[in-house]
C-alpha positions, 0 to 999 in steps of 0.5 A, a space after each residue: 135577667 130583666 131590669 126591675 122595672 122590667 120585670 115587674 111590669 110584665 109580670 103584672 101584665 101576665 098575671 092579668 092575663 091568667 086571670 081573665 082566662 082562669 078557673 076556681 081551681 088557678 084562682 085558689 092556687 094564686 091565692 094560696 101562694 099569696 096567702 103563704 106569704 103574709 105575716 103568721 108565725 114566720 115574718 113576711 121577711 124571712 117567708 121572703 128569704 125562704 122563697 129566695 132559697 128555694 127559687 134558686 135551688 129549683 133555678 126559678 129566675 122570675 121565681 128568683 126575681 120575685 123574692 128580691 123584690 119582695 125581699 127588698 121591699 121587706 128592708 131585707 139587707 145585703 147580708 142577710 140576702 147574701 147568707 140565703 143565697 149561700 144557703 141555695 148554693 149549698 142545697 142546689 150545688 155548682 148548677 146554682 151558680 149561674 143563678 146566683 150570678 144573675 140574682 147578684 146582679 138583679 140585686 144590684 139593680 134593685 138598689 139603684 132602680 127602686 
């Protein structure tokens, strides 16, 4: 996986990118999954780890690399990061493990880097 910093610069650089060249329909998409994702009934927090779940089940790396850094930036602690991912793991099975591996790993570096 990319470092964070990495990943966070190419990411806003594509997402530039698609919306130069997109239409009504990609820029409602966009904001739909944006919108999601903001504090309602569930907290942002836990929106974040739901994401991570799926992410990892679906093997989405930047998909995976996304909700870490979102889930950091929501003081979600180590624990409670280690517990959704075991969750994947249990929905995805042993396909989830490389995945798991990585986002381990990208974890870490979130720590050290941000």
């Amino acid at each position: 996986m990319k470092k964070p910093e990495e990943f966070k610069r190419e990411r806003n650089y594509l997402n530039e990118l698609v919306l130069k060249y997109s239409n009504l329909n990609t820029k409602r998409f966009y904001n739909l999954d944006n919108s999601v994702y903001k504090e309602g009934a569930i907290p942002v927090k836990y929106k974040e780890l739901m994401g991570l779940v799926g992410s990892m089940v679906l093997r989405c790396d930047e998909c995976i690399m996304y909700h870490l850094m979102r889930c950091f930036e929501e003081n979600v602690n180590d624990d409670e990061v280690i517990e959704a991912m075991n969750i994947s793991l249990i929905i995805g099975g042993s396909i989830v493990i490389p995945h798991h591996r990585k986002a381990v790993e990208f974890w870490e570096n979130l720590k050290k880097e941000l």
